[in-house]
C-alpha positions, 0 to 999 in steps of 0.5 A, spaced: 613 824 403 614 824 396 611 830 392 603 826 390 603 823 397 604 830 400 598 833 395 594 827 397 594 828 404 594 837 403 587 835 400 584 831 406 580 835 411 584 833 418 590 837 414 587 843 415 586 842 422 592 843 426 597 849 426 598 856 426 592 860 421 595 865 418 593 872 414 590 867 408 586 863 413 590 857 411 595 854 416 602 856 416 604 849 415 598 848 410 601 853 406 608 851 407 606 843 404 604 846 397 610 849 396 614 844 398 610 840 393 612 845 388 618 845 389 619 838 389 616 837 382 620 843 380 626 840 380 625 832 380 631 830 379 633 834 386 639 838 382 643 842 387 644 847 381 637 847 380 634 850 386 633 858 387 634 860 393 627 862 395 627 855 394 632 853 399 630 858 404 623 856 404 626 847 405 632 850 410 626 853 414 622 846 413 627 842 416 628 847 422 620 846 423 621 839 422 627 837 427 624 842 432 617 839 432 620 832 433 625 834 439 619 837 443 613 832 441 614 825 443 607 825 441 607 826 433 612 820 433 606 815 437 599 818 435 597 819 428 591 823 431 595 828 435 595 835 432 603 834 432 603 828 428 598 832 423 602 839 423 608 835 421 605 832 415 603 838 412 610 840 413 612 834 408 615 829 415 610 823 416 613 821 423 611 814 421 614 813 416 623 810 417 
C-alpha cells in the first residue's frame, strides 16, 4: 500500500476493529500502520542508506507479521470483511491487491 492509501485506511473505523490493544488503547497493528506511514514518507525515494535501524527493525518486524499472517490465514486473501483481512491492512499489506 502506498503511504496516502495507508493513511486513508488508518482513519476508516473498520481499521480500529481488529488486533491486539495495546497499552495505548490503540491496536498493535494500528499503531505499526502510522509508523509505516511514517516511515515511508521519511524516505520516498526508499534510499537504503536513508533508513535508521529503528526503522529497519520496525518494517523487518512488518514483513515477519505479514508473511506469518498470510501462511496461517486463508481468509484475509478471500474476504475483505474478516479481521485478518483488516488487521493486515494496518500492517500496511492489502491481501487483495497483486
Amino acid at each position: 500500500m502506498t503511504p496516502n492509501e495507508l493513511r486513508g485506511w488508518l482513519k476508516e473505523e473498520q481499521s480500529q476493529s481488529s488486533g491486539w490493544t495495546g497499552e495505548s488503547g490503540e491496536t498493535v497493528g494500528h499503531e505499526s500502520g502510522r509508523k509505516i506511514v511514517d516511515i515511508l514518507e521519511h524516505n520516498p525515494s526508499r534510499k537504503p542508506s536513508d533508513y535508521e535501524d529503528s526503522e529497519i527493525d520496525h518494517m523487518r518486524k512488518v514483513v515477519s507479521y505479514c508473511k506469518r499472517h498470510l501462511a496461517q490465514e486463508e481468509t484475509a486473501k478471500q474476504n475483505p470483511d474478516s479481521k485478518s483481512y483488516r488487521s493486515l491492512k494496518n500492517w500496511g499489506h492489502d491481501a487483495l491487491k497483486q
